[in-house]
Backbone as CSV, one residue per row, in Angstrom:
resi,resn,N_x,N_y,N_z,CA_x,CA_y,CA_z,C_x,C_y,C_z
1,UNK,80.020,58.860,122.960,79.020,59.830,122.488,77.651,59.427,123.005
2,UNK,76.870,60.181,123.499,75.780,59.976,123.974,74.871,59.986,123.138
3,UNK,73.668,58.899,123.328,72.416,58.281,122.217,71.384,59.518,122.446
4,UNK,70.815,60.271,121.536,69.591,60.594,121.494,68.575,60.286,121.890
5,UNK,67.797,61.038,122.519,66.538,60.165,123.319,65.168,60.334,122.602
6,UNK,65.392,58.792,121.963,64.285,58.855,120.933,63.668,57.927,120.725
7,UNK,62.403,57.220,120.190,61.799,55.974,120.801,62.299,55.212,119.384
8,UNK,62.984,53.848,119.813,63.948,52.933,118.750,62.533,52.013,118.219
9,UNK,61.650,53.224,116.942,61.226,52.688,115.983,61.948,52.430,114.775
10,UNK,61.096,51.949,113.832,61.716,51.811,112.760,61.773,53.301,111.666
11,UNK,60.723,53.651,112.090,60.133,55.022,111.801,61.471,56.034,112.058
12,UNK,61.483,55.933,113.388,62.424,56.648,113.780,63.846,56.485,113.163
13,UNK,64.364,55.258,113.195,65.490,54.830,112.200,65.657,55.883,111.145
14,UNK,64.666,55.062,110.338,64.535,55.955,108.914,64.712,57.224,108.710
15,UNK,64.129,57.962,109.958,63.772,59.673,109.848,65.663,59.868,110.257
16,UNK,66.404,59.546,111.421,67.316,59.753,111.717,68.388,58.997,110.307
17,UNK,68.296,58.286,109.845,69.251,58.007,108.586,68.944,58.996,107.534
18,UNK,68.196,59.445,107.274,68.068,60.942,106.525,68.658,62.065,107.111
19,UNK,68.572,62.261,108.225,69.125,63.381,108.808,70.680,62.847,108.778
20,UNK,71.254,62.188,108.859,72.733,61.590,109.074,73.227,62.334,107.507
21,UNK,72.203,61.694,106.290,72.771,61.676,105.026,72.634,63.338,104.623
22,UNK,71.667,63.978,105.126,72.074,65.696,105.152,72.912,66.070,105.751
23,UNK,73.124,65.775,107.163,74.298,66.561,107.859,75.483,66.143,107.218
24,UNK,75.865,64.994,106.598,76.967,64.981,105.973,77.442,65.112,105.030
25,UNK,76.263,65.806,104.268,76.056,66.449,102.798,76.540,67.853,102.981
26,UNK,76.121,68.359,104.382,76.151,69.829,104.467,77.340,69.847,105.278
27,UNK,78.100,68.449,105.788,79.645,68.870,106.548,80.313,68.970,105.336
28,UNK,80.192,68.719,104.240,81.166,68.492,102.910,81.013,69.607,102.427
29,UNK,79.969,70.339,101.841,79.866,71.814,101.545,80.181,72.607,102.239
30,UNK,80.220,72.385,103.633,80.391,73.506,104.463,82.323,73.683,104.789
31,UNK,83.148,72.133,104.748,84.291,72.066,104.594,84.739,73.071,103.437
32,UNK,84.342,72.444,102.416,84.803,72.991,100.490,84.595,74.797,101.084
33,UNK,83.384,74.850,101.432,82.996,76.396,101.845,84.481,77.384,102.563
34,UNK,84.603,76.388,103.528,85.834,76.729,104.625,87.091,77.243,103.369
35,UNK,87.561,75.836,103.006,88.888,75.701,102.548,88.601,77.005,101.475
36,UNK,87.622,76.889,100.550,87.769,78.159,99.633,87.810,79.585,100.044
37,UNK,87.104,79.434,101.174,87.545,80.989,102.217,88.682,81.306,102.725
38,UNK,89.571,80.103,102.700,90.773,80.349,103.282,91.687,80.608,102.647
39,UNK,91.339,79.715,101.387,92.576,80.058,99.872,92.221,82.009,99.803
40,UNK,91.261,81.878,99.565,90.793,83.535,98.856,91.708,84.640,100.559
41,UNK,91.523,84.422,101.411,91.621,84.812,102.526,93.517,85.035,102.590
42,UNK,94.037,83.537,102.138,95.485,83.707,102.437,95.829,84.450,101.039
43,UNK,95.399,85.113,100.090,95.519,84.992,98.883,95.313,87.121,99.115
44,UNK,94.472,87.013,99.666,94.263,88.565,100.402,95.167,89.243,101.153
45,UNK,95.587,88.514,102.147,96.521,88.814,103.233,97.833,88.972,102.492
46,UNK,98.279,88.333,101.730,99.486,88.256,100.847,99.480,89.864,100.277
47,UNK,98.635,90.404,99.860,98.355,91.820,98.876,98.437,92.136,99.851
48,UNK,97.684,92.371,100.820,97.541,93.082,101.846,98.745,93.773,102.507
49,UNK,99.840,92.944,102.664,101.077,92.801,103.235,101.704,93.802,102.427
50,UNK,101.553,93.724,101.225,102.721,93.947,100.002,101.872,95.398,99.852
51,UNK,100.807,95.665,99.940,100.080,96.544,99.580,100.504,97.700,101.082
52,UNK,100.297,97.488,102.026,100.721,98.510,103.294,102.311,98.524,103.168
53,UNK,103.031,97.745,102.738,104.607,97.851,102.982,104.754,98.971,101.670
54,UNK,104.171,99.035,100.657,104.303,100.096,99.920,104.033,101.235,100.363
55,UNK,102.726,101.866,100.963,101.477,102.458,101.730,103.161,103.384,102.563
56,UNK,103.727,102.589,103.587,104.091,102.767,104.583,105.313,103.681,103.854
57,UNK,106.361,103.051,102.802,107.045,103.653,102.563,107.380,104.808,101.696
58,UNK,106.085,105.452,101.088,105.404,106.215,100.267,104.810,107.195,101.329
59,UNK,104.033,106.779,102.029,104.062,108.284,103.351,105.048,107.827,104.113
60,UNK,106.145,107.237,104.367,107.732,107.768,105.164,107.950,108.764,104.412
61,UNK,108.279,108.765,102.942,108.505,110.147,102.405,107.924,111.326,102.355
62,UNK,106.769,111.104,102.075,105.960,112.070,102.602,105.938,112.748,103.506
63,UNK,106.370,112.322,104.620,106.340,112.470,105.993,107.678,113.317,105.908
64,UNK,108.604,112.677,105.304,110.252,113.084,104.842,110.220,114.558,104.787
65,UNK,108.909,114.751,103.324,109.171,115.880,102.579,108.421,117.226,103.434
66,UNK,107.720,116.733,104.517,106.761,117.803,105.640,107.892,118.069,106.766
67,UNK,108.684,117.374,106.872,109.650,117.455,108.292,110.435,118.574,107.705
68,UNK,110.947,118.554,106.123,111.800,119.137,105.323,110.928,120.725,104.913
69,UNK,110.011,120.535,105.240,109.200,122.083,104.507,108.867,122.634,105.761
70,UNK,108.783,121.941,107.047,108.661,122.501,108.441,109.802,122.951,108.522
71,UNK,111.154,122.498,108.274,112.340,123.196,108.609,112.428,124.429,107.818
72,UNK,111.764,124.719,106.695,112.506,126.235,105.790,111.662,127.046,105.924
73,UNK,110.462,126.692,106.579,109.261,127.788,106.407,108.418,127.830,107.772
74,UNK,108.077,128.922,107.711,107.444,129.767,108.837,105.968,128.894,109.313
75,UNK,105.579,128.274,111.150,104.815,127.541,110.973,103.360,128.211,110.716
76,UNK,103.082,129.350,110.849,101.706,130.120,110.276,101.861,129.685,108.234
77,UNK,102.848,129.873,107.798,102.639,129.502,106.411,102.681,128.752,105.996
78,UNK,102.932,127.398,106.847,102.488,126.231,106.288,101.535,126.119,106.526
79,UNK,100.550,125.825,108.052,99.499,126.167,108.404,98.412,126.301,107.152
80,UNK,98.904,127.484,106.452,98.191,128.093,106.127,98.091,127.529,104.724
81,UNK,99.021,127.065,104.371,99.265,126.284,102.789,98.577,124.918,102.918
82,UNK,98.622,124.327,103.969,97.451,123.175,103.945,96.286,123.223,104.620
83,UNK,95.731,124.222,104.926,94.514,124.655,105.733,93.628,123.894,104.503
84,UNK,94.025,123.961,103.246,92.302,123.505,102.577,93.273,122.593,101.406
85,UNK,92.077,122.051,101.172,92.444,120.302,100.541,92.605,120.871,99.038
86,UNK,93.876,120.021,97.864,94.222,120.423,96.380,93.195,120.037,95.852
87,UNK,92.629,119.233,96.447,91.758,118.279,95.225,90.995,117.474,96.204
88,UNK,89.808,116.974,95.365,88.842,116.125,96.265,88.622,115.091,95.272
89,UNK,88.166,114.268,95.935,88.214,112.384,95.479,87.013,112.050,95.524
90,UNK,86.687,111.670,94.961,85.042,111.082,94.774,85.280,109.399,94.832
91,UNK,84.827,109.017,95.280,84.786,107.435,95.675,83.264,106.722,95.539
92,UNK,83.274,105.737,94.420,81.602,104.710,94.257,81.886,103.508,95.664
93,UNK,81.133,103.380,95.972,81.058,102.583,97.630,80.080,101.309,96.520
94,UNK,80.174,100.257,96.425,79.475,98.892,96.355,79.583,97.548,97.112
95,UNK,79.249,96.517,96.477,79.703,95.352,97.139,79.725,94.257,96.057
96,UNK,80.425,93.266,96.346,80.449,92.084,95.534,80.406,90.688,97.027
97,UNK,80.008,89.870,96.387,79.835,88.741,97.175,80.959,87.494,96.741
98,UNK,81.563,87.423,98.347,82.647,86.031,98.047,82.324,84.693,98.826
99,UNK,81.718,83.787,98.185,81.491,82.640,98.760,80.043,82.808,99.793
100,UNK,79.306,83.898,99.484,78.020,84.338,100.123,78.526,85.383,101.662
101,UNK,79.899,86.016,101.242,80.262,87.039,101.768,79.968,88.527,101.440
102,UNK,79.457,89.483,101.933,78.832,90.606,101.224,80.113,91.440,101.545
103,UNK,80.878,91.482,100.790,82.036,92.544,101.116,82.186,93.867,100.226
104,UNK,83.174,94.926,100.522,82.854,96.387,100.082,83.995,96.424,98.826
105,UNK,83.104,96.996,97.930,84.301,97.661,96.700,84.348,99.043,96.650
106,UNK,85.202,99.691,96.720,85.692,101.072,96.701,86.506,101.039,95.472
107,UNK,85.759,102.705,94.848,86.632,102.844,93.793,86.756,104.162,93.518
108,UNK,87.711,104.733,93.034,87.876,106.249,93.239,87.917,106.739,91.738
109,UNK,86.670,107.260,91.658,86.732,107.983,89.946,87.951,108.794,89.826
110,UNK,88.687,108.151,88.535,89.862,108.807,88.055,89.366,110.139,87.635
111,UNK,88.768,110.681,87.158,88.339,112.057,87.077,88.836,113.037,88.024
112,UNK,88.504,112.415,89.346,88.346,113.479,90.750,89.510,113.685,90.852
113,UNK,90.513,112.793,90.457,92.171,112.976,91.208,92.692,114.248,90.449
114,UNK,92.295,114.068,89.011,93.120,114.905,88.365,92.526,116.653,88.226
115,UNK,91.616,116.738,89.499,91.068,117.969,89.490,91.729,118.635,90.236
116,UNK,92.939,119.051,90.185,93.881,119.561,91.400,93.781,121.376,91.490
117,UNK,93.468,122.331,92.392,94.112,123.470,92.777,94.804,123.658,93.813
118,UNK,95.676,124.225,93.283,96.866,124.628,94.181,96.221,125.815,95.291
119,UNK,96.185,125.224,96.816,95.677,126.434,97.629,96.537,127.161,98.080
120,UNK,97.754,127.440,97.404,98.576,128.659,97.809,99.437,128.648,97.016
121,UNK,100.213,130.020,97.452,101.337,130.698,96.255,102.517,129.516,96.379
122,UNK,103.281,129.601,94.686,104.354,129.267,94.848,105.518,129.779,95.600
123,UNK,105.848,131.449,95.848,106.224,131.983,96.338,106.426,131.972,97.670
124,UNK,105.398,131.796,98.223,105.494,131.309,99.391,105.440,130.013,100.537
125,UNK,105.681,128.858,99.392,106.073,127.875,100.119,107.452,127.204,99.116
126,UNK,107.890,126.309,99.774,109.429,125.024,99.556,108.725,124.249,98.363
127,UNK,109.807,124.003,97.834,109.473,122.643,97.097,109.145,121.534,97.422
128,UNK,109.668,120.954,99.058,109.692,120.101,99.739,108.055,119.857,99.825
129,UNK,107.743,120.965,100.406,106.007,120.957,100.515,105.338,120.505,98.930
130,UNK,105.528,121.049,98.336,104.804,120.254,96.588,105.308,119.380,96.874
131,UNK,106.538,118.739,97.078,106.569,117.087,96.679,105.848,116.427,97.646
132,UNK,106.010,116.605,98.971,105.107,116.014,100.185,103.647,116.084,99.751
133,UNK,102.981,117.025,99.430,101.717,116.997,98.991,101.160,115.961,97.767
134,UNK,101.916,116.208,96.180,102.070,115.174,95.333,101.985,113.802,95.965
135,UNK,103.163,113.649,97.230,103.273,111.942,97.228,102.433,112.044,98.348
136,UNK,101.392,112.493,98.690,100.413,112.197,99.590,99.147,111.486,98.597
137,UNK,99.198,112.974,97.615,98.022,112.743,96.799,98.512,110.868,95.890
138,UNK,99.569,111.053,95.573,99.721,109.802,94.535,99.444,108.299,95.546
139,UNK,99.502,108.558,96.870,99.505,106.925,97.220,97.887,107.107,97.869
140,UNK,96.912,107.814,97.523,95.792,107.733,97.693,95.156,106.951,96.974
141,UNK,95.119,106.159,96.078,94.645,105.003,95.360,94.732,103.923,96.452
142,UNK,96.078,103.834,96.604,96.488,102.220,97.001,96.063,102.548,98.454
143,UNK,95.842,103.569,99.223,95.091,103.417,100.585,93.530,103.077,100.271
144,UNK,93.099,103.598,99.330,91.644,103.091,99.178,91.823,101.914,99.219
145,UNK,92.423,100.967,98.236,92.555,99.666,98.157,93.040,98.885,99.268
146,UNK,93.862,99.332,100.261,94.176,98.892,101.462,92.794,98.928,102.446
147,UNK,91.963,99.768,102.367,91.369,100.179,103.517,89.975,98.631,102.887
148,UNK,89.757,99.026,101.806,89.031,97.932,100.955,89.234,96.485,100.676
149,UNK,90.705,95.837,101.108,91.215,94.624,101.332,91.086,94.274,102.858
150,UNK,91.205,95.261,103.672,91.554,95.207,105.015,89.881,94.860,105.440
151,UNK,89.216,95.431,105.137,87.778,95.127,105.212,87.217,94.027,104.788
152,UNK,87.382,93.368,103.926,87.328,92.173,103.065,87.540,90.914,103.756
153,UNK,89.326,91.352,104.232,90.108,90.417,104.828,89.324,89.699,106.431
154,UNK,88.350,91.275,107.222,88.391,91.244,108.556,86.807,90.390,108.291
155,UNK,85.795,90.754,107.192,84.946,90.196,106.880,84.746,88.889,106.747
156,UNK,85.940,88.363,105.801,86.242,86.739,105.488,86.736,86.188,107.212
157,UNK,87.641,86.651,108.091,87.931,85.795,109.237,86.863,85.763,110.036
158,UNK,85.952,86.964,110.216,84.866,86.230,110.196,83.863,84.793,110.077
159,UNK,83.794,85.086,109.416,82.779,84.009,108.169,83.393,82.736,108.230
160,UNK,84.988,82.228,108.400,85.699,81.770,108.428,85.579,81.041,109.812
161,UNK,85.688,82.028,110.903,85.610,81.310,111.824,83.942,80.949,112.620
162,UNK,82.947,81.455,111.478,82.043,80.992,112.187,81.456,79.245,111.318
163,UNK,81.784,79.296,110.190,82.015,78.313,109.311,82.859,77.105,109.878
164,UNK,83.951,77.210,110.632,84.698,76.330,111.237,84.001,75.927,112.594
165,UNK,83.166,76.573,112.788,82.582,76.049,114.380,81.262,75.426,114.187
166,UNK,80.766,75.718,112.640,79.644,74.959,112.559,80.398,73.840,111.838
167,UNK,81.691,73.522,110.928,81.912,71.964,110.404,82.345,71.366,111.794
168,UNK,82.992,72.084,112.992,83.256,71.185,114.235,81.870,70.973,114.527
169,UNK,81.285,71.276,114.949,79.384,70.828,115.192,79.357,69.929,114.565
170,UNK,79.226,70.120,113.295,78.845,68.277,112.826,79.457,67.587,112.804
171,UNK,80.908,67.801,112.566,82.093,66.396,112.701,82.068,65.472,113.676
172,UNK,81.999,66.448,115.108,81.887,66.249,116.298,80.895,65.916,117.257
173,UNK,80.031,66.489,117.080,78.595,66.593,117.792,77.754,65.775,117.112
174,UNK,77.109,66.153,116.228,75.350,66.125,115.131,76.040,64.592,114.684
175,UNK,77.170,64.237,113.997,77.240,63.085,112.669,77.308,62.137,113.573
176,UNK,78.550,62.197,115.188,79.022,60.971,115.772,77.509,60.911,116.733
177,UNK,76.746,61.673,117.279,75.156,61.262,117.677,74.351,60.913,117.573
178,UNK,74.552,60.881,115.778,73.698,60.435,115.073,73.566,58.738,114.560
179,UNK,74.837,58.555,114.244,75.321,57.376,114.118,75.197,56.850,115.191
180,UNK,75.472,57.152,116.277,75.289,56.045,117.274,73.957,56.011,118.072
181,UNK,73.088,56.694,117.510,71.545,56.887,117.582,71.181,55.697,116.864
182,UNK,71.343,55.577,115.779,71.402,54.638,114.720,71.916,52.973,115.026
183,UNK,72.877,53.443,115.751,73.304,51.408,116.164,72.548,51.220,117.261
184,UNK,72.116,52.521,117.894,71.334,51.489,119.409,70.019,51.231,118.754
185,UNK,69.247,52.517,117.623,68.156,51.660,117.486,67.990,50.646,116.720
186,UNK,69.626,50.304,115.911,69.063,48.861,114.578,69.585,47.556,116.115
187,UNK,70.408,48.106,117.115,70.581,46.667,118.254,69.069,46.542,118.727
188,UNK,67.920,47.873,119.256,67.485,47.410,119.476,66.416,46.648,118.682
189,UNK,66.040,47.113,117.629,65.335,46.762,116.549,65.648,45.191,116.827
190,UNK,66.561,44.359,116.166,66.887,43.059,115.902,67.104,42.345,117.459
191,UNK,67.366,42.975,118.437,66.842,42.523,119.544,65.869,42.287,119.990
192,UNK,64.305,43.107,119.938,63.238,42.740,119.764,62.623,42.299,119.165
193,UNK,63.488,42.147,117.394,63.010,40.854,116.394,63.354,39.221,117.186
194,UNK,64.681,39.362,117.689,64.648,38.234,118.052,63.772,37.373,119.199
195,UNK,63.454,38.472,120.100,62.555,37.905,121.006,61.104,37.638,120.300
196,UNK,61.155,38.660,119.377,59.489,37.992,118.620,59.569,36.063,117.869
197,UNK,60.723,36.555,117.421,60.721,34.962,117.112,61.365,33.961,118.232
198,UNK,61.732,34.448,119.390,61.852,33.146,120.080,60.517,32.776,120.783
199,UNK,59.488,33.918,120.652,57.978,33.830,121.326,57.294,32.891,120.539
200,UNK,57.721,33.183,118.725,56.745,32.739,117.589,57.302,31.135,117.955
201,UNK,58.690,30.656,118.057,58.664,29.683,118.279,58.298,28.731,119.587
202,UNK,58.497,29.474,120.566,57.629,28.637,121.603,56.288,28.553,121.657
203,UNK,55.948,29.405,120.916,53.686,29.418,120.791,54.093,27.858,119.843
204,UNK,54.827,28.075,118.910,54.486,26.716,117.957,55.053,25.661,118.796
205,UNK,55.909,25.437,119.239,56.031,24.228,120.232,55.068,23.981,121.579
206,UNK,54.231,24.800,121.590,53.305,24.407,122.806,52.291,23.949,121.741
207,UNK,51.670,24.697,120.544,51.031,24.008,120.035,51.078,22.672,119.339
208,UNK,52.315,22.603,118.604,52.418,21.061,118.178,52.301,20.644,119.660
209,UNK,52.755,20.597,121.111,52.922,19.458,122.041,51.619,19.420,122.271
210,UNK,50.584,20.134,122.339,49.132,20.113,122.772,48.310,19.073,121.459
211,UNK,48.819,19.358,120.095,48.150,18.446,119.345,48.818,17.274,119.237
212,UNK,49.913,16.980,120.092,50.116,15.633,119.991,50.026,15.023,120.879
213,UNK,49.391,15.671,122.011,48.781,15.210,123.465,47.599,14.481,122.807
């Protein structure tokens, strides 16, 4: 590791042994920082997983029950049966903070869901189509919550990986530079103590030999 280029006072010592005892104050917080981002992070991804594998198989049916209402009915009248939306969703947009992460909370006022009109006759559409519509509308919660984990999730790897490149910085770089900033200036320190006293002692041996001349 290469020494810092810095003049091996004592001054200097001192100022650089403070900086040693922060950076390794702030590699320890910044570790704890890491690891708790990662618990919360693998702890996310887990829902996440379980949360789209539901997602997925909740519109397969869906999907089921539109393939099934395309087959019995005319494509102008379906068209025309979903041209405009049953119901509208109102969603509060916020944030909460994880580990000094500013991430998004979505939440969908239960009110809005249950405001449903039907934009067309019974008469003229399948049953297939009501149920496809129903299980569209019912897994609209858990996509909010997907779309709101997924965001979270992409936020934290983030943060995560910029957190990991600053504890490699100091592990690596800042702590082992520092330290060895530190042994060249206490070698040289006590190296130039010693030459002061091999000076202090030859001034005194020229002087005792002169007063005993």
């Amino acid at each position: 590791m290469a020494v810092m280029q810095v003049n091996p006072t004592r001054m200097e010592l001192t100022r650089l042994k403070r900086r040693l005892v922060t950076a390794k104050r702030g590699h320890k917080l910044l570790k704890d920082k890491r690891d708790e981002m990662v618990r919360q992070f693998i702890l996310l991804i887990r829902r996440n997983q379980q949360l789209r594998k539901e997602v997925e198989q909740e519109l397969s049916g869906a999907l089921r029950e539109f393939a099934f209402a395309r087959a019995v009915m005319e494509p102008a009248a379906l068209e025309a049966a979903v041209l405009y939306p049953a119901r509208e969703a109102r969603l509060e947009i916020g944030q909460r903070n994880v580990m000094s992460v500013k991430v998004p909370v979505i939440k969908i006022q239960e009110g809005s869901l249950s405001e449903a009109v039907m934009s067309y006759g019974m008469a003229e559409t399948s049953a297939q189509l009501d149920d496809a519509i129903a299980s569209v509308a019912n897994v609209l919660p858990k996509l909010v919550e997907l779309a709101e984990i997924e965001s979270t999730c992409n936020l934290l790897a983030d943060e995560i990986e910029k957190t990991r490149r600053r504890v490699n910085a100091l592990e690596y770089v800042m702590i082992p530079e520092h330290e060895e900033t530190i042994r060249y200036i206490s070698m040289k320190l006590d190296e130039n103590e010693r030459g002061s006293q091999t000076r202090l002692m030859k001034v005194k041996d020229m002087i005792a030999q002169r007063e005993a001349g």
